[in-house]
N, C-alpha and C positions, 0 to 999 in steps of 0.2 A: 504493500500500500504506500509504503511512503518512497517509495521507488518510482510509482506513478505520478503521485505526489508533485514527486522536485521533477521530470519532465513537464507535466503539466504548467508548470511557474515557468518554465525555461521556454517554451512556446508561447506563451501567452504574454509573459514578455519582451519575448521579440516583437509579436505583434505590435505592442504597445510603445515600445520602444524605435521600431520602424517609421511608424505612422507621427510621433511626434518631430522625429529626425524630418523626415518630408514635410511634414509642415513648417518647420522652420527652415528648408534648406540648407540642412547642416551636415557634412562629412557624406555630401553626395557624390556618387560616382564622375555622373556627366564633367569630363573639365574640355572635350572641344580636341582632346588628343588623336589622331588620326587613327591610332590603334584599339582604341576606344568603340569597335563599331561592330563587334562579335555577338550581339544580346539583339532585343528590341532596342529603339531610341527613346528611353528614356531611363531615368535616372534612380539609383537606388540607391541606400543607405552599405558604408561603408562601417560595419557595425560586426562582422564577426569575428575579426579580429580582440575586439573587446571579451567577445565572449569565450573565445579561447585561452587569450590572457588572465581570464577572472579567474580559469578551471583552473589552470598550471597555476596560479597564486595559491589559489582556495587546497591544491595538493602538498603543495611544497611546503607551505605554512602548516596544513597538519603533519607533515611527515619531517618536519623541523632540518628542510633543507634552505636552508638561509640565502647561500648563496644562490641556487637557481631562480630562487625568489626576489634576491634583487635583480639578478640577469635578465627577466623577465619582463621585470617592472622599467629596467633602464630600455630595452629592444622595443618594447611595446610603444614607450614615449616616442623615441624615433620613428616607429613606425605613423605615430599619431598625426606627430610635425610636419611628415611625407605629407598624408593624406589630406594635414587641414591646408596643404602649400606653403605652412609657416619656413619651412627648407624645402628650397624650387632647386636647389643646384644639385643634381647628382654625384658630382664628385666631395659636396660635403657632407650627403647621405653617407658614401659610402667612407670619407674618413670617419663620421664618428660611429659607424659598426666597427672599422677597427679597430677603433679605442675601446669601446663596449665588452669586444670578444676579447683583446688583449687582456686586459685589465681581468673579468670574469674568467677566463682561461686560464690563467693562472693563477685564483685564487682557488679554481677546484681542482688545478694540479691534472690536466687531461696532455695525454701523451699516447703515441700511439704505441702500440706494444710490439707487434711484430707485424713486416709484411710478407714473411719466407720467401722474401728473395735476399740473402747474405750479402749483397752485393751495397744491394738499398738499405739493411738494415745497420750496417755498416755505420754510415752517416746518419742514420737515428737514432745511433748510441749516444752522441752528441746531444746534451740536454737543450740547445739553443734550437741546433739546426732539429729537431724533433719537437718544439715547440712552435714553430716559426711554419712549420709544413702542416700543424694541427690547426694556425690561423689560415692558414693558405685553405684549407678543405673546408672548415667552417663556411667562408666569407662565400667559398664557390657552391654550398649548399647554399646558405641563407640569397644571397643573388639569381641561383637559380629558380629558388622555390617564386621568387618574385616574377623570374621570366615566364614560369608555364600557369601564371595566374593569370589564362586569358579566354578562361571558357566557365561555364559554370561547372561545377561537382569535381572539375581536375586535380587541383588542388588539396581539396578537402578528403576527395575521394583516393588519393592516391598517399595518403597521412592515413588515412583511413584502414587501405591495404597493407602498409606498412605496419600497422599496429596489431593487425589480427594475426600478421606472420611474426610479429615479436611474440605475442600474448601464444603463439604453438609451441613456441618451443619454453614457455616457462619465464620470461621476460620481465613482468609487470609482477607474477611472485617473490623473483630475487631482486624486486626494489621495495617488498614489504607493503607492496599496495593491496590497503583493504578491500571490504567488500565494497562500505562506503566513496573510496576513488577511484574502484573500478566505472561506478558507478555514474560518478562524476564525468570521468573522462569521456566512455562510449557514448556516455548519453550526448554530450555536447558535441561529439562526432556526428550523431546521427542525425539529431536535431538541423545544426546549421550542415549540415548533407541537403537534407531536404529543401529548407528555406533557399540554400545556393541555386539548386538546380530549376528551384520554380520563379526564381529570379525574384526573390525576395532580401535578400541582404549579397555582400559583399564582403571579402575579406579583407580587402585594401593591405597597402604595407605594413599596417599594424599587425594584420592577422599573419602574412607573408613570412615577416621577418621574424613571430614568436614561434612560429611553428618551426622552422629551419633553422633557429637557434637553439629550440627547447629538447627538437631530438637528435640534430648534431653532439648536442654538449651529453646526453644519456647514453647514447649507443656508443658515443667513443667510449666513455668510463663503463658500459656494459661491458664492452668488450677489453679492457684493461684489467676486468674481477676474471673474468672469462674467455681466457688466449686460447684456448681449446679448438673454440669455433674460429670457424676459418675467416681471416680478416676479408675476404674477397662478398662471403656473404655480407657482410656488413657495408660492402660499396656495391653489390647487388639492390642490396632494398635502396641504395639512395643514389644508383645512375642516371638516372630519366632527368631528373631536376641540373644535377654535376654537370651531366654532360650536354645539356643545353645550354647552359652559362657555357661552356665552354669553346661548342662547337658555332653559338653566336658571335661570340669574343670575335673568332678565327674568321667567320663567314662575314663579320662588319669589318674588320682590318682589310681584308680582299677586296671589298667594295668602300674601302676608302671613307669607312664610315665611324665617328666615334662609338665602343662599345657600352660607353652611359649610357646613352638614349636608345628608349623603347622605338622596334620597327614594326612592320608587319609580317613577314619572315619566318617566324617560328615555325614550327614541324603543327602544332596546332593550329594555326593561323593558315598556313596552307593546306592542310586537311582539311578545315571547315570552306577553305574557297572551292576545295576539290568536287566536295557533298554538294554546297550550295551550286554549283551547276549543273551537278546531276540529279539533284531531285526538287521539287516544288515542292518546299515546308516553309514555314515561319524562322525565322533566324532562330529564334530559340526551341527550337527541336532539331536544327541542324546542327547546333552549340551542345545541345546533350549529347547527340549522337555521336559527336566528335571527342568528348569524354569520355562516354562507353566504350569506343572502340580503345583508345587507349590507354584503358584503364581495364579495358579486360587480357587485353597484349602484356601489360605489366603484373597482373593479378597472376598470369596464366605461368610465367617467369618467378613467382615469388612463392609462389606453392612449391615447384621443381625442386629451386632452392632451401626452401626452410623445409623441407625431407630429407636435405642432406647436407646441414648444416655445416660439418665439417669437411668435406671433402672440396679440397682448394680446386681441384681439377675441375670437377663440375661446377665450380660458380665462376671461376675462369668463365669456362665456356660461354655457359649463359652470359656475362657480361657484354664479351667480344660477337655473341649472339645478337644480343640485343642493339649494341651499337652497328653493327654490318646493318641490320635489320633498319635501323630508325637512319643510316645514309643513306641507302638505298631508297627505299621510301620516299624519302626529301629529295632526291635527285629527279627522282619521278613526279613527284608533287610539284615541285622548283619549276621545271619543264614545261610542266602543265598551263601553269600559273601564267607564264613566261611570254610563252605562244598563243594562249587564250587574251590577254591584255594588247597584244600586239597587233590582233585582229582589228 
């Protein structure tokens, strides 16, 4: 009962809290961005961010982790300043995530433990250059998580997947989480799932950056109690995001373009152009459809993996799997786009 309870508050909240954000025009989506054009045209509250940040406060404070609790609190403000344009310059976004992650980074002491390759582990014996390569990953999670926030349910849904393949193998046990933050947690996954995909709220970079900070910073220290499982699973669950930031960085340098500023470009972004020509729907069931598909591509990957959590060779695989897989695709998609605009 009281399970139904605290969902009940948490939807009905949102309602309440949506509807007053639109009526005063506050921490709306619409800003006139060209990339901006994935949904219907009109404007929704950038509000779930909040309610993710309230769950990891409301966990962390009962489970008397202090510091994620400030980490949280300080990302999330950043994220806010994004959102209300009080910080328009990308490059001072992204210095003061460095300072954020710097500073919280090493006050929880995250290091990577091994990557079995001797070669690389070598120079991560080195407590500098092993700290320095945990902000580098960080910064390429938390960026990335903000690149593939351009459809609804992707995001949330793909944190989502990620958490059900932690919670298989035991995950959310050996961080002592009760029934009560179990509870907490999926419910607020499910919840703003739902509101996401019915184009009801927004995560904006509040929610972006708490999320891609909050399991950056757990799965590295999971896996520093837990060197067992193979480090490669653990860049398994969090490729899709990584290697967007990465493969954009690459594909806006080519095209002579600064890698700050949002394009239209993405691997989701030309997937939903690909759909939207082949079939007559409303933008927003072309925009789910286009999460679905990949988010069941990644789901289908993360199962494979969290069965065989230790075995470096098969998450190798899958990785270099999934990457062939998501270029190719984009080469295809890239082409399409290409020659269809040219007409």
């Amino acid at each position: 009962m009281i399970e139904i309870s605290y969902i009940l508050i948490l939807i009905i909240s949102v309602f309440f809290i949506s509807k007053i954000f639109n009526s005063k025009n506050f921490l709306q989506s619409q800003s006139g961005e060209k990339h901006q054009k994935f949904v219907e045209k009109i404007s929704v509250p950038l509000i779930g961010g909040f309610y993710f940040a309230t769950a990891f406060l409301l966990i962390f404070y009962m489970t008397n982790q202090k510091i994620l609790f400030l980490a949280v609190l300080s990302i999330f403000f950043l994220g806010i300043f994004s959102d209300l344009k009080i910080i328009k310059s990308p490059k001072i976004r992204f210095l003061f995530q460095i300072l954020i992650i710097l500073f919280f980074a090493y006050l929880f002491e995250l290091k990577v433990v091994s990557t079995r390759i001797p070669f690389f582990d070598t120079f991560l014996s080195y407590k500098i250059i092993n700290f320095f390569f945990v902000i580098f990953c960080i910064l390429i999670l938390v960026n990335g998580t903000n690149f593939i926030d351009g459809l609804n349910g992707l995001v949330i849904g793909y944190f989502a997947l990620i958490s059900i393949a932690l919670y298989s193998i035991g995950f959310f046990d050996d961080f002592n989480f009760t029934k009560k933050e179990y509870l907490i947690f999926f419910s607020v996954l499910a919840v703003m799932f739902l509101f996401n995909i019915s184009n009801r709220l927004y995560l904006g970079d509040s929610g972006t950056y708490t999320l891609g900070l909050v399991f950056s910073f757990i799965i590295i220290k999971y896996h520093e109690n837990f060197p067992a499982i193979s480090p490669y699973f653990i860049i398994l669950l969090l490729w899709y995001p990584c290697f967007e930031n990465l493969f954009s960085i690459m594909r806006k340098f080519k095209f002579k373009r600064s890698p700050m500023y949002p394009d239209e470009n993405h691997l989701h972004q030309i997937l939903f152009f690909f759909i939207k020509k082949k079939l007559d729907l409303s933008n927003i069931y072309i925009n789910n459809l286009t999460s679905f598909i990949i988010l069941l591509f990644n789901g289908i990957i993360f199962y494979i993996g969290s069965n065989h959590i230790y075995s470096t060779k098969l998450q190798i695989i899958l990785i270099f799997s999934a990457i062939l897989i998501y270029i190719f695709v984009y080469i295809v998609l890239f082409s399409y786009k290409y020659k269809t605009l040219k007409k």
